[in-house]
gemmi code that builds the backbone of each chain (N, CA, C; Angstrom):
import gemmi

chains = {
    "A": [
        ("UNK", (121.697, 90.788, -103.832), (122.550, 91.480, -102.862), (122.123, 92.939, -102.763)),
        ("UNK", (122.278, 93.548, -101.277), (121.868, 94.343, -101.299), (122.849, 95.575, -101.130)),
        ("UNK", (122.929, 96.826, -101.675), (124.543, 97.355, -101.681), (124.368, 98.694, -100.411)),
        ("UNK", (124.659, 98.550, -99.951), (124.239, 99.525, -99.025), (125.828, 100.329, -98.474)),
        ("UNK", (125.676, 101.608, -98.648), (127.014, 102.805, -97.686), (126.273, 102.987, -96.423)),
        ("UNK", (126.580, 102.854, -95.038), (125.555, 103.752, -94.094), (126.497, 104.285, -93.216)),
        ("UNK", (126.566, 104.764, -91.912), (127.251, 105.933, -91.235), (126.423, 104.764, -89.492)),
        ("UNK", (125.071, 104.467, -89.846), (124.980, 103.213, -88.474), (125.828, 102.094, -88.393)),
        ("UNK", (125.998, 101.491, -87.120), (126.673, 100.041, -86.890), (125.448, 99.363, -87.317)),
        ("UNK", (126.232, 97.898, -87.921), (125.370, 97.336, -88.625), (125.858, 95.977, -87.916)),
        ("UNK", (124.720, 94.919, -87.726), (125.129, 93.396, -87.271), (125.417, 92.660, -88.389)),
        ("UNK", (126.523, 92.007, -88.380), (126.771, 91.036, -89.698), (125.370, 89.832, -89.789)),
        ("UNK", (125.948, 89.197, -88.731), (124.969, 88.285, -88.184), (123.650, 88.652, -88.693)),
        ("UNK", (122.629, 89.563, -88.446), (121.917, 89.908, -88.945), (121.941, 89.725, -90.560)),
        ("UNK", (122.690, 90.290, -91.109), (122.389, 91.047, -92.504), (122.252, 89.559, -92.665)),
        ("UNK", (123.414, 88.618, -92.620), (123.551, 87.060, -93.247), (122.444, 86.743, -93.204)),
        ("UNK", (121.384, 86.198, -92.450), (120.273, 86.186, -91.602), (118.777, 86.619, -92.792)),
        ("UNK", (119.494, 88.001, -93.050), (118.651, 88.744, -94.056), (118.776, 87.762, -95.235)),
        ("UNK", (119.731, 87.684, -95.536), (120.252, 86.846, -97.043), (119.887, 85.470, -97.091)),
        ("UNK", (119.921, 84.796, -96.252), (119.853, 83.229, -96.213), (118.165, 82.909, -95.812)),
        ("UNK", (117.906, 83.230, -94.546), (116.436, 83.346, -94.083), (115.851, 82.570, -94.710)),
        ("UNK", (115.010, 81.456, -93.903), (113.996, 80.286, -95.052), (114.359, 79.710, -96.170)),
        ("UNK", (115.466, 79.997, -96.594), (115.858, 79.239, -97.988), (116.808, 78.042, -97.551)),
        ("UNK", (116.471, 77.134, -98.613), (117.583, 75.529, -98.355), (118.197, 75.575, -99.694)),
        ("UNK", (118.484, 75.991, -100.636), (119.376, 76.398, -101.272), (120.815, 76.571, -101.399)),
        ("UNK", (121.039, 77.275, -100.462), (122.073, 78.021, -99.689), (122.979, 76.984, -99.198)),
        ("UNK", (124.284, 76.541, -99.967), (125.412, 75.837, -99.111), (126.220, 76.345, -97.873)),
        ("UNK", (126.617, 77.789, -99.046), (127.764, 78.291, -98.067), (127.473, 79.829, -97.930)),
        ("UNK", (127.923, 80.845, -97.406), (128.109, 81.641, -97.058), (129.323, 82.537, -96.729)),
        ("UNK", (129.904, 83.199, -97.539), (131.473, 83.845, -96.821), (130.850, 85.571, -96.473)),
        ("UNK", (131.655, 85.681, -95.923), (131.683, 87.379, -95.597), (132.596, 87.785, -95.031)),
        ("UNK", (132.815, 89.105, -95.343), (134.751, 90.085, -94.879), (133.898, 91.100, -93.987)),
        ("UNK", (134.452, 91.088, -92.867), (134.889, 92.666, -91.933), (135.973, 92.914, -92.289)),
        ("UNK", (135.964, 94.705, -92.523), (136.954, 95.010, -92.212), (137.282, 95.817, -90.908)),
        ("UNK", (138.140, 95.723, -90.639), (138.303, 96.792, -88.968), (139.581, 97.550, -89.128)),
        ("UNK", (139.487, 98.631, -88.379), (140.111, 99.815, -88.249), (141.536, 99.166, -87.666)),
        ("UNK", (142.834, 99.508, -88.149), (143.950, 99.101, -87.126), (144.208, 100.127, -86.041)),
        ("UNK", (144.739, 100.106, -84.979), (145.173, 101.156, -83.896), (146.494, 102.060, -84.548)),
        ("UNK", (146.915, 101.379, -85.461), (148.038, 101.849, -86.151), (148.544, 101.737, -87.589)),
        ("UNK", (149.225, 102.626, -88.097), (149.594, 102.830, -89.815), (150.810, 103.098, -90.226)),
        ("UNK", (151.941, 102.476, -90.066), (153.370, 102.706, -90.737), (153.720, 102.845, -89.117)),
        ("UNK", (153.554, 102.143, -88.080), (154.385, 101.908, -87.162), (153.387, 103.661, -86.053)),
        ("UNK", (152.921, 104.264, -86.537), (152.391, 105.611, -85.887), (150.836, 105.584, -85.166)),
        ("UNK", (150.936, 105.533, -84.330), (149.678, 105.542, -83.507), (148.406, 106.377, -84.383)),
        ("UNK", (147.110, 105.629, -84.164), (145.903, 106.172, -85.323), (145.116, 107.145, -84.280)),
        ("UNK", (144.653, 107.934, -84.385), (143.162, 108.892, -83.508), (142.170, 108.076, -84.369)),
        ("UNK", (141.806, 108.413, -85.434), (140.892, 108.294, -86.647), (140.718, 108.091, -87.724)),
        ("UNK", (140.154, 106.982, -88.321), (140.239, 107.201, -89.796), (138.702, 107.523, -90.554)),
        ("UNK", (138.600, 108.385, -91.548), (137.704, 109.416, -92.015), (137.677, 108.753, -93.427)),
        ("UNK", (136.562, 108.110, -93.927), (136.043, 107.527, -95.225), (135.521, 108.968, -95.990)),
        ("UNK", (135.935, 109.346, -96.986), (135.191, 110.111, -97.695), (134.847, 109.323, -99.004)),
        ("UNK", (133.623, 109.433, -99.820), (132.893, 108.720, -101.045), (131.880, 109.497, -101.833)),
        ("UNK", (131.937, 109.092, -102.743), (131.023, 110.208, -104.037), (129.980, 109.175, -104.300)),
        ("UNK", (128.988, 109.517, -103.280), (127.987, 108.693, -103.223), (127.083, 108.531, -104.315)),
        ("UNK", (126.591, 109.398, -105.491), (126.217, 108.654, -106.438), (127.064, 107.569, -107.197)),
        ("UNK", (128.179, 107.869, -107.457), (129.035, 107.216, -108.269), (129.736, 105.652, -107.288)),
        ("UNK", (129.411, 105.632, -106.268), (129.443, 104.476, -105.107), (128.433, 103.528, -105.545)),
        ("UNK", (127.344, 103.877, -105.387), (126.063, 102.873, -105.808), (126.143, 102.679, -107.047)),
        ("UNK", (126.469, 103.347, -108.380), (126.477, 102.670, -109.004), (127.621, 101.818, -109.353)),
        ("UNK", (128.615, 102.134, -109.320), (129.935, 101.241, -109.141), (129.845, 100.027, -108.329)),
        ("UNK", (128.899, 100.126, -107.341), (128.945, 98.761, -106.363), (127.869, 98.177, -107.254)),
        ("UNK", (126.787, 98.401, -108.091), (126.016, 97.964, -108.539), (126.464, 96.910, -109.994)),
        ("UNK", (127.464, 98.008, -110.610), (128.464, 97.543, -111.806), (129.201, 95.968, -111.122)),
        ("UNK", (129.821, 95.907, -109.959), (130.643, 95.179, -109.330), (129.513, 93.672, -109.327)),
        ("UNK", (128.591, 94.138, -108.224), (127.817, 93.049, -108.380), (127.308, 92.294, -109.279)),
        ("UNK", (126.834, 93.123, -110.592), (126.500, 92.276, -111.536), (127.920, 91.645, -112.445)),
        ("UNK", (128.675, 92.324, -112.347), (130.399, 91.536, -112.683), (130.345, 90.342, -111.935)),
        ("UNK", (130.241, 90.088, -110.888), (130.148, 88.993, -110.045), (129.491, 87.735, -110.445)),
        ("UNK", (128.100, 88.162, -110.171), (127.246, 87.231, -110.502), (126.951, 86.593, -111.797)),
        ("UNK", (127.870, 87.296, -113.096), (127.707, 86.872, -114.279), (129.106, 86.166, -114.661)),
        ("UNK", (130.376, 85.923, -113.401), (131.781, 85.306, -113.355), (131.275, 84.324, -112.707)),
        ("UNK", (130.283, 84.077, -111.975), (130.509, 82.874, -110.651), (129.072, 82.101, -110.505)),
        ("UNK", (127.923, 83.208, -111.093), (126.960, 82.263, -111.937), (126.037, 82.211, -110.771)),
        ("UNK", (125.798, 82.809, -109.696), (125.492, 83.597, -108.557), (123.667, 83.941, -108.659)),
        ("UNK", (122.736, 83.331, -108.108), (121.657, 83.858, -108.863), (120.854, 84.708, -107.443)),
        ("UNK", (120.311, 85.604, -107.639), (119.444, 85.882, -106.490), (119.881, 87.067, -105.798)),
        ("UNK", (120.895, 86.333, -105.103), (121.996, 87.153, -103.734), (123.396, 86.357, -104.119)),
        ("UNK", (124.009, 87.096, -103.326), (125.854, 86.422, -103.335), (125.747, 85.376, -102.401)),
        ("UNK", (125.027, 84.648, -102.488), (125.509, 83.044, -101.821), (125.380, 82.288, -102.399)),
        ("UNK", (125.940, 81.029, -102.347), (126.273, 80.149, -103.713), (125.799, 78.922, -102.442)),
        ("UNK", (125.426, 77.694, -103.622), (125.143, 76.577, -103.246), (126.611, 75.767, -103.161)),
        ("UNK", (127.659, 76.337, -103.152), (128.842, 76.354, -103.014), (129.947, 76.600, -102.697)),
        ("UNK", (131.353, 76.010, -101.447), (132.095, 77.110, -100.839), (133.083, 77.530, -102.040)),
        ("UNK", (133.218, 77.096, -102.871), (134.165, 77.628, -103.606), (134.047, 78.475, -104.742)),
        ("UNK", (132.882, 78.569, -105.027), (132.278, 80.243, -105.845), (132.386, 81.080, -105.001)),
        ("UNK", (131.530, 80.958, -103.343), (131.562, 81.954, -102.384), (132.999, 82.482, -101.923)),
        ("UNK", (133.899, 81.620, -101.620), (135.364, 82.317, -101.129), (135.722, 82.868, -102.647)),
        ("UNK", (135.242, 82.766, -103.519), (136.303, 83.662, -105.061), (135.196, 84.434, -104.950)),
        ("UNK", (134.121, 84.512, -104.963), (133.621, 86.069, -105.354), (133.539, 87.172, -104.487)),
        ("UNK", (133.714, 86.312, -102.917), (133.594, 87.140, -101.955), (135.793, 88.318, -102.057)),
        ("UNK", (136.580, 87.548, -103.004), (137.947, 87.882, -102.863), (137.582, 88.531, -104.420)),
        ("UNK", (136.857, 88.224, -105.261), (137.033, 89.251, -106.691), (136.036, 90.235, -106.062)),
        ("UNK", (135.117, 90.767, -104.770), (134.438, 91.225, -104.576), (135.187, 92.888, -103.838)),
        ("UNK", (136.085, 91.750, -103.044), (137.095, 92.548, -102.020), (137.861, 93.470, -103.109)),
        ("UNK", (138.513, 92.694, -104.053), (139.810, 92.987, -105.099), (139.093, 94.309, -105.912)),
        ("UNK", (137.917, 94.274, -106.293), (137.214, 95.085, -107.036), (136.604, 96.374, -106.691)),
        ("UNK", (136.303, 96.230, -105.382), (135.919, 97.154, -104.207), (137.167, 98.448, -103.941)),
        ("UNK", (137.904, 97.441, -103.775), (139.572, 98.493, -103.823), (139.972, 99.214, -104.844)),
        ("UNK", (139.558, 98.561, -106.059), (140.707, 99.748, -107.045), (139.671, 100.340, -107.550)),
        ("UNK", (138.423, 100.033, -107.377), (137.044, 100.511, -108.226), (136.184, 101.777, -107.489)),
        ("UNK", (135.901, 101.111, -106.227), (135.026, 101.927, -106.191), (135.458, 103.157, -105.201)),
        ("UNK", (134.739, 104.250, -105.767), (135.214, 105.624, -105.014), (135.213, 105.956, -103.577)),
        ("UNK", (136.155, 105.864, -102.752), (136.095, 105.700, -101.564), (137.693, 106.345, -100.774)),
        ("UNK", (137.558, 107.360, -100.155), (139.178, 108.066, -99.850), (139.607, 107.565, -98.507)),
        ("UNK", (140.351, 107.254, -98.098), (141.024, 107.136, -96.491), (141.651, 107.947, -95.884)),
        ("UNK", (141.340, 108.474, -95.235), (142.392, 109.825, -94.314), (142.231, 109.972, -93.480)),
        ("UNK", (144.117, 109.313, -92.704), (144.081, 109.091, -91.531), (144.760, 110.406, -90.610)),
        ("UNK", (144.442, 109.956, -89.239), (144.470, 110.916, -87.991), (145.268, 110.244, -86.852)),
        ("UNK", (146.865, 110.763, -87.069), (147.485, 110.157, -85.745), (147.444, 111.108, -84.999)),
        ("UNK", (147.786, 110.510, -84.042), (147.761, 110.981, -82.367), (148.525, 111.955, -82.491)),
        ("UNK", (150.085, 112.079, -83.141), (150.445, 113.432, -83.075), (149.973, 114.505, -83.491)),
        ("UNK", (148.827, 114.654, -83.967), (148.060, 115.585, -84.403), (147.797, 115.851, -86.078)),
        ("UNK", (149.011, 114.934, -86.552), (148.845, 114.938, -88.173), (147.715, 114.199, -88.711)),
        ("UNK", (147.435, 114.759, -90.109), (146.608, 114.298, -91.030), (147.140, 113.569, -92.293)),
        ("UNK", (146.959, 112.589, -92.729), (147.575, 112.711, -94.371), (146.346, 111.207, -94.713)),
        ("UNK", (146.596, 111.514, -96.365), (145.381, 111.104, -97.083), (145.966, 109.635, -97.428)),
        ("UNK", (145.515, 108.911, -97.554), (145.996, 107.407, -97.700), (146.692, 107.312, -98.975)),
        ("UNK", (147.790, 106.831, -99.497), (147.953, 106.615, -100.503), (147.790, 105.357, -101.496)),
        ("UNK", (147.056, 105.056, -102.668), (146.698, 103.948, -103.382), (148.083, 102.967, -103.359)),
        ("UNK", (147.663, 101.799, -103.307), (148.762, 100.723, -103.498), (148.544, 99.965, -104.900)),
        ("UNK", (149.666, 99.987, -105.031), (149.865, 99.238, -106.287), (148.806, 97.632, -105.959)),
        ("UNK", (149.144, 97.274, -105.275), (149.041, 95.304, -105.069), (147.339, 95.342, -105.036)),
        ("UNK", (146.773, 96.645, -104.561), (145.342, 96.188, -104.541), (145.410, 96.111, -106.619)),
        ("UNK", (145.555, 97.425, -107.847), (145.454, 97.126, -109.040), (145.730, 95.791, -109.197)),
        ("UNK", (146.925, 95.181, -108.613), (147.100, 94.085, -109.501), (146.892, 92.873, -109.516)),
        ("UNK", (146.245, 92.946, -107.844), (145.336, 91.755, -107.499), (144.054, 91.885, -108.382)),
        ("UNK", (143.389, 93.263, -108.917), (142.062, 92.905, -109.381), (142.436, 92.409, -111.139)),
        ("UNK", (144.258, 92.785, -111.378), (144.679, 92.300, -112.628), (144.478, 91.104, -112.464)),
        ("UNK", (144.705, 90.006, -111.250), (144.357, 88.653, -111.507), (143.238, 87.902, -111.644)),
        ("UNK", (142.236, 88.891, -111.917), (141.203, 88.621, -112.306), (140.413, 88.770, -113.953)),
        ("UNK", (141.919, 89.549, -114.568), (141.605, 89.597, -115.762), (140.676, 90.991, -116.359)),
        ("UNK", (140.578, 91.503, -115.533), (139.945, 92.254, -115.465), (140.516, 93.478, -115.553)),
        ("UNK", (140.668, 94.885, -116.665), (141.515, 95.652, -117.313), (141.366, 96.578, -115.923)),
        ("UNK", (142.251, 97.439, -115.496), (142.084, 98.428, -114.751), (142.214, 100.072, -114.924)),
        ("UNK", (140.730, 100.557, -115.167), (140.532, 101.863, -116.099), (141.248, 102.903, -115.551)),
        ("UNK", (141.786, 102.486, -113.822), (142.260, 103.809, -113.520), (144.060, 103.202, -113.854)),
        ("UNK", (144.548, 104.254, -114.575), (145.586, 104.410, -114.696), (147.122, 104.004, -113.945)),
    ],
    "B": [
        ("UNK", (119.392, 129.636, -156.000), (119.397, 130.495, -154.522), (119.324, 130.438, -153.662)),
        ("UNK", (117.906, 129.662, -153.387), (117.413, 128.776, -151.922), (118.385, 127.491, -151.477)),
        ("UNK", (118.721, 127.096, -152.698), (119.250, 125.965, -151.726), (120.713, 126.677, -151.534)),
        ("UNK", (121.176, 127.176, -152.093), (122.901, 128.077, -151.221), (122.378, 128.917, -150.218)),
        ("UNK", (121.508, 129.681, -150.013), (120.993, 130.200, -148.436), (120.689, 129.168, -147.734)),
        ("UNK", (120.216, 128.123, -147.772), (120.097, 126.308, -146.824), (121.045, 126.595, -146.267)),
        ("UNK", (122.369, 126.106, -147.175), (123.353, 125.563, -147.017), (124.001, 126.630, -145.879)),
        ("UNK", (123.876, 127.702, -146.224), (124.872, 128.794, -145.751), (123.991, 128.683, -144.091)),
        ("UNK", (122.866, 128.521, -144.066), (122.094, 128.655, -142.724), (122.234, 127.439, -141.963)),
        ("UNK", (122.940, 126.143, -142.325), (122.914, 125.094, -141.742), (124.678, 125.224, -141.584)),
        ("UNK", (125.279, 125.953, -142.123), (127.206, 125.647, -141.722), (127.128, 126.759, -140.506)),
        ("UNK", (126.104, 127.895, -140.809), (125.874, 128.525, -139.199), (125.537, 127.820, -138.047)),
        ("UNK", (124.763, 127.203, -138.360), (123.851, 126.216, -136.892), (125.049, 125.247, -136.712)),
        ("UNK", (125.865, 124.783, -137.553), (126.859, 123.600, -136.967), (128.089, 124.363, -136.158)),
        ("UNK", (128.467, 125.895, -136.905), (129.745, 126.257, -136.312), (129.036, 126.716, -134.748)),
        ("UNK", (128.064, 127.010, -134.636), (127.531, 127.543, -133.541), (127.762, 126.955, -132.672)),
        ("UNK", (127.382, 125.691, -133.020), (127.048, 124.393, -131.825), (129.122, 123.960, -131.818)),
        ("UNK", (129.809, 124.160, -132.418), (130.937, 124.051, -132.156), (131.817, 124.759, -131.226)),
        ("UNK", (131.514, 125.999, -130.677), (131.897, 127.076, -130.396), (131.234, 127.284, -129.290)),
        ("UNK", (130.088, 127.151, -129.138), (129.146, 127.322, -128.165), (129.887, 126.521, -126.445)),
        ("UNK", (130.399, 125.754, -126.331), (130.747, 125.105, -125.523), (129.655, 124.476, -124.345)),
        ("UNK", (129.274, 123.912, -123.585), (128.797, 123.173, -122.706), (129.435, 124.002, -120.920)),
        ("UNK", (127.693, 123.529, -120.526), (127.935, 123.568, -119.222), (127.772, 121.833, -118.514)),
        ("UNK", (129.154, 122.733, -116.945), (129.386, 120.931, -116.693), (129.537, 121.314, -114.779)),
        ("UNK", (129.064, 120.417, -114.497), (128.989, 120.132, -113.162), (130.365, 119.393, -112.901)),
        ("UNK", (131.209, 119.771, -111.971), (132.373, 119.166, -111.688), (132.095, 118.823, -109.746)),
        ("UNK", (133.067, 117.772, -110.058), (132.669, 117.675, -108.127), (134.391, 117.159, -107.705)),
        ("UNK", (134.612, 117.256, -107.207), (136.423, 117.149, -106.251), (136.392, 116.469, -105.050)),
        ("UNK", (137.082, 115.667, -104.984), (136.902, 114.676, -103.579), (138.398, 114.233, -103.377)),
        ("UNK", (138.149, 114.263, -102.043), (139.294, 113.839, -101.026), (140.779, 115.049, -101.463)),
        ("UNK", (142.181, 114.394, -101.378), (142.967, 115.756, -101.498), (142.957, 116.501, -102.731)),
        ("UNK", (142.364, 116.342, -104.134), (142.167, 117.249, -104.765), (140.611, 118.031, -104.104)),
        ("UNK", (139.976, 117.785, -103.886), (139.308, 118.656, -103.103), (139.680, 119.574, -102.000)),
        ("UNK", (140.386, 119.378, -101.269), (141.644, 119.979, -100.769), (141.955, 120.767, -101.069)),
        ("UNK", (142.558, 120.755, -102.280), (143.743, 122.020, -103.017), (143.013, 122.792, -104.178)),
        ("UNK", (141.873, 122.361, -104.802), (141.062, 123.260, -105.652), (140.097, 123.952, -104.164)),
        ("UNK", (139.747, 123.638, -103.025), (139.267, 124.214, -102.277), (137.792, 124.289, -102.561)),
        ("UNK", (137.711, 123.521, -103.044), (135.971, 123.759, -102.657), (135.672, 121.867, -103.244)),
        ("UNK", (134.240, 121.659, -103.018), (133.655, 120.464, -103.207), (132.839, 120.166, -104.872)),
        ("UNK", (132.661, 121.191, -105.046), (131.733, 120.951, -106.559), (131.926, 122.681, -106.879)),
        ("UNK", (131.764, 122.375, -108.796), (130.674, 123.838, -108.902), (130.412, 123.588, -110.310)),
        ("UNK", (130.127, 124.884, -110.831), (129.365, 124.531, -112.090), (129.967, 125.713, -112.923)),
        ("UNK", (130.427, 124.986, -114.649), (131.704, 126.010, -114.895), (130.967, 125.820, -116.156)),
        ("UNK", (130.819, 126.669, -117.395), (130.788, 126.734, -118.504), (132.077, 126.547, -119.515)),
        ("UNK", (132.345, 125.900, -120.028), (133.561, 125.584, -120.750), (132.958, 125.849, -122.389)),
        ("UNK", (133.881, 126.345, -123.147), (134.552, 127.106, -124.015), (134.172, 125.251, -125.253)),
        ("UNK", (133.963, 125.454, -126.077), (134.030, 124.752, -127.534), (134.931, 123.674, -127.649)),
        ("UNK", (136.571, 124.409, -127.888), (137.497, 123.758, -127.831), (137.823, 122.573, -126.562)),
        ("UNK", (137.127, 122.707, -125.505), (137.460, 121.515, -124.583), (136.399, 120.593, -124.826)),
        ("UNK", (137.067, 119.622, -125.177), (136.384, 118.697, -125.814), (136.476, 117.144, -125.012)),
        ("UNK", (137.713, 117.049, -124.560), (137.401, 116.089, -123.852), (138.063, 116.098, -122.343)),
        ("UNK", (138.067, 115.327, -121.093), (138.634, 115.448, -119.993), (139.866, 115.891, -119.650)),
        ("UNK", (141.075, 115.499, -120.889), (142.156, 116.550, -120.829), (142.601, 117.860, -121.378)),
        ("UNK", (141.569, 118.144, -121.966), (141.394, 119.309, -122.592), (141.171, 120.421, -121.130)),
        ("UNK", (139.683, 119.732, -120.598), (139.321, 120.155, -119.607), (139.995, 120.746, -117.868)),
        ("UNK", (141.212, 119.464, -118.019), (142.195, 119.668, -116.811), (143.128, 120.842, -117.743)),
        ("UNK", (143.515, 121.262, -119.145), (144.273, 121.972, -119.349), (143.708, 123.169, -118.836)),
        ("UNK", (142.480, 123.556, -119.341), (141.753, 124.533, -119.025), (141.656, 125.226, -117.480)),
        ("UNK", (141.002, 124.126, -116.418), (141.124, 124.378, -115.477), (142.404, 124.969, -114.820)),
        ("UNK", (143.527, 124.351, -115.165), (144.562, 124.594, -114.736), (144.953, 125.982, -115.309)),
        ("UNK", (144.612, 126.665, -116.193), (145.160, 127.961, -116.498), (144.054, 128.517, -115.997)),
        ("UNK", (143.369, 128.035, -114.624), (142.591, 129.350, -114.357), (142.717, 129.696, -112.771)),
        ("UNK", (143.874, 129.416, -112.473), (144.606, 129.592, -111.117), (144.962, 128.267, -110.426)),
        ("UNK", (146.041, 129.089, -109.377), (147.241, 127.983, -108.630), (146.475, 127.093, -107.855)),
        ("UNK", (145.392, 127.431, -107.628), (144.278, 126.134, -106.976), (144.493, 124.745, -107.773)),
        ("UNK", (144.184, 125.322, -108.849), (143.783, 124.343, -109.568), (145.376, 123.458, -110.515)),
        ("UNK", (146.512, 124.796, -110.719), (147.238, 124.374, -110.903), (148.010, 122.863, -109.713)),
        ("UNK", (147.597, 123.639, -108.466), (148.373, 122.622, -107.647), (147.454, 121.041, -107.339)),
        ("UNK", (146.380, 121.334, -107.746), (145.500, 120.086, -107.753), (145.642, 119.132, -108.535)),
        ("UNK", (146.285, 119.386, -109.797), (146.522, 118.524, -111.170), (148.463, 118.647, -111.694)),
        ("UNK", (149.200, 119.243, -109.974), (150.196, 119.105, -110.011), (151.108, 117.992, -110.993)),
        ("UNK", (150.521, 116.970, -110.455), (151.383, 115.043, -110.699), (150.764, 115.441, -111.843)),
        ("UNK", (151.453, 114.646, -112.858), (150.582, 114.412, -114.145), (149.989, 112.916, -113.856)),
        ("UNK", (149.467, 112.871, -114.400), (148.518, 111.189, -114.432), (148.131, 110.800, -113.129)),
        ("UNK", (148.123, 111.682, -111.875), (147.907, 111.270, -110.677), (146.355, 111.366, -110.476)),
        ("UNK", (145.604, 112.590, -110.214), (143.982, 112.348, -110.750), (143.298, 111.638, -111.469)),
        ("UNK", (142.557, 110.971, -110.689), (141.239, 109.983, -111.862), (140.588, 111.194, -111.947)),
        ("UNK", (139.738, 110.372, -113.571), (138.448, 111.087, -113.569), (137.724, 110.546, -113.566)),
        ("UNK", (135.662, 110.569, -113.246), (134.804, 109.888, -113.897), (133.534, 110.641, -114.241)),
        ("UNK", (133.021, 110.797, -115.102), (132.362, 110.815, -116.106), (131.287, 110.376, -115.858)),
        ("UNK", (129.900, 111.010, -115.638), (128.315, 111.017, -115.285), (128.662, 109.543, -114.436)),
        ("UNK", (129.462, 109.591, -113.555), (129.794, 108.164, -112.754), (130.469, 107.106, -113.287)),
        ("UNK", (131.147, 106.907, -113.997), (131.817, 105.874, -114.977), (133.373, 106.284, -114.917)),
        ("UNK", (134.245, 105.518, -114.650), (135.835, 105.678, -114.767), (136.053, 105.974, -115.939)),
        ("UNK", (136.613, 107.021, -116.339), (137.314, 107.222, -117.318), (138.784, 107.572, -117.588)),
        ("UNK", (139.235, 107.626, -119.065), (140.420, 108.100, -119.130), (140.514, 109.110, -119.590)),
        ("UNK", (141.900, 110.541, -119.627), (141.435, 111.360, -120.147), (141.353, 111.889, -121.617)),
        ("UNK", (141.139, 111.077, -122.305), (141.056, 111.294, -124.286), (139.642, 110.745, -123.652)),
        ("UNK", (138.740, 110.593, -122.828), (137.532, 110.707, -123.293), (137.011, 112.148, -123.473)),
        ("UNK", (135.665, 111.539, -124.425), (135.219, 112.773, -125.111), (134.137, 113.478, -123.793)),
        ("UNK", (134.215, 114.974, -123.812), (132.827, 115.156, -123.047), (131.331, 115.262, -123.811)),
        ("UNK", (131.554, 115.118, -124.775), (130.071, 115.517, -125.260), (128.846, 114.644, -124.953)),
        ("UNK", (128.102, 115.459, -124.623), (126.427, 114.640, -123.986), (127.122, 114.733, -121.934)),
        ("UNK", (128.038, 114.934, -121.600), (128.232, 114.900, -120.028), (127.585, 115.666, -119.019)),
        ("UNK", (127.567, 115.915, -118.279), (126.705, 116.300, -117.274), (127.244, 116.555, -116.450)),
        ("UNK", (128.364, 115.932, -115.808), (128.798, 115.635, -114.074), (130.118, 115.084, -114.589)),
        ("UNK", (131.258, 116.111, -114.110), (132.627, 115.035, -113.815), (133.000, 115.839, -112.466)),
        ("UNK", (133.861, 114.332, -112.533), (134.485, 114.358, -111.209), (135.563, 113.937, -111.172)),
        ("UNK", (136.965, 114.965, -110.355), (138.082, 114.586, -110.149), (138.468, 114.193, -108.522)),
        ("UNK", (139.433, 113.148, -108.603), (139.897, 112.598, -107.432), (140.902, 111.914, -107.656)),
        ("UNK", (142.223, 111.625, -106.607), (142.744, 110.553, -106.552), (142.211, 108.833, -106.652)),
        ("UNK", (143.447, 108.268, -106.943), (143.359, 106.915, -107.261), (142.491, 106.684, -105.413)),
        ("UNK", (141.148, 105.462, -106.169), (140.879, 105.157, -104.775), (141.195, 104.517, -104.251)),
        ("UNK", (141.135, 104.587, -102.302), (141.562, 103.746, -101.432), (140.605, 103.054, -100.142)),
        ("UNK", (140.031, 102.711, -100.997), (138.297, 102.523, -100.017), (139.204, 100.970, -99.792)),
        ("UNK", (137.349, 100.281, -98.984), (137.390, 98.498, -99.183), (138.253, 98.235, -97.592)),
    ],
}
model = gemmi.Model(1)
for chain_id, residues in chains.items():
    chain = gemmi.Chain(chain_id)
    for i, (resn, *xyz) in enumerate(residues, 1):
        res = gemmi.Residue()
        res.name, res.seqid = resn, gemmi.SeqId(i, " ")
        for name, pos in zip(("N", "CA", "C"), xyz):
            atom = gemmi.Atom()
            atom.name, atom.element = name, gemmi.Element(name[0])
            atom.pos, atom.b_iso = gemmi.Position(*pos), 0.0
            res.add_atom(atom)
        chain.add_residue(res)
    model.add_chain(chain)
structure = gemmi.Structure()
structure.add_model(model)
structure.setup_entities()
């Protein structure tokens, strides 16, 4: 897998494409978009602004991946000769992504306000159902 | 003789290195970056700070920037040459910390 932050639009389609390409191996395949909502607590959105501590991103996504592939047994890339490794690692992938790796949200409504996203409990304790201790506090 | 002048020349070289304190690259992201007002810098710290909460004590007695950044108690993460930590970790051998809120990426 390849871990990539970028600031271009990227084709899913493609990347999959990248990953699978010539191989018969390959059962299944899952993958998450996420997309922007028009709205946040009922308040119309302008923008939302990702800020990330890009060394500490790559390696955290790097930490994640090999967590993965050594839970679900994953060899190569994240596609499994299987749908049911692929839908759990692609959801311990999601779960882990959230409370782990360094990444801020701050949103921009239309009335002109700013405010910084605040952490949710349910993402920690979804990655608790994975058994998995959660270092941030 | 020689060996009590050793001795006496090696409890120098250890208190030194005790006292001496470390330089550390700090970096601030998202609203504690915000309220300490700037993005990174590079601070020499004192002996006695020894580990990450030592370090937020410190910072914080060195103005309301910083006081209001480490307002919440337990609300700032830290991490440590890139690694999550807590704050009874130790800094010694560090390089790079970094404070921020709990993240909300994904």
């Amino acid at each position: 897998m390849a871990v990539r932050v970028q600031r271009e639009v990227f084709d899913a389609a493609a990347e999959v494409q990248a990953l699978v390409g010539g191989r018969t191996d390959v059962g299944s395949v899952v993958t998450f978009t996420g997309l922007v909502r028009g709205d946040a607590g009922g308040r119309a959105l302008r923008s939302l602004t990702l800020e990330h501590y890009p060394d500490m991103t790559e390696a955290e996504l790097l930490r994640i991946e090999a967590e993965a592939r050594e839970r679900f047994g994953l060899a190569g890339s994240l596609v499994s000769p299987h749908r049911q490794a692929a839908f759990d690692a692609a959801a311990f992938l999601m779960d882990y992504l959230k409370s782990r790796a360094p990444f801020w949200k701050k949103e921009a409504f239309e009335d002109g306000t700013e405010t910084w996203v605040d952490a949710r409990e349910t993402d920690a304790a979804a990655l608790g159902r994975w058994g998995v201790p959660v270092t941030q506090k | 003789m020689n060996a009590v002048s050793s001795v006496t020349t090696k409890d120098k070289a250890v208190q030194a290195t005790a006292t001496a304190g470390q330089r550390l690259t700090l970096r601030y992201f998202a609203w504690v970056r915000e309220k300490v007002g700037r993005a990174e810098e590079v601070v020499d710290v004192p002996g006695d700070v020894a580990t990450i909460g030592d370090l937020v004590g410190w910072l914080v007695a060195r103005g309301p920037e910083y006081e209001a950044a480490f307002a919440r108690p337990g609300v700032v993460r830290a991490a440590l040459d890139h690694v999550h930590v807590k704050p009874g970790a130790s800094l010694a051998g560090a390089r790079e910390i970094a404070f921020f809120p709990p993240v909300t990426g994904g």
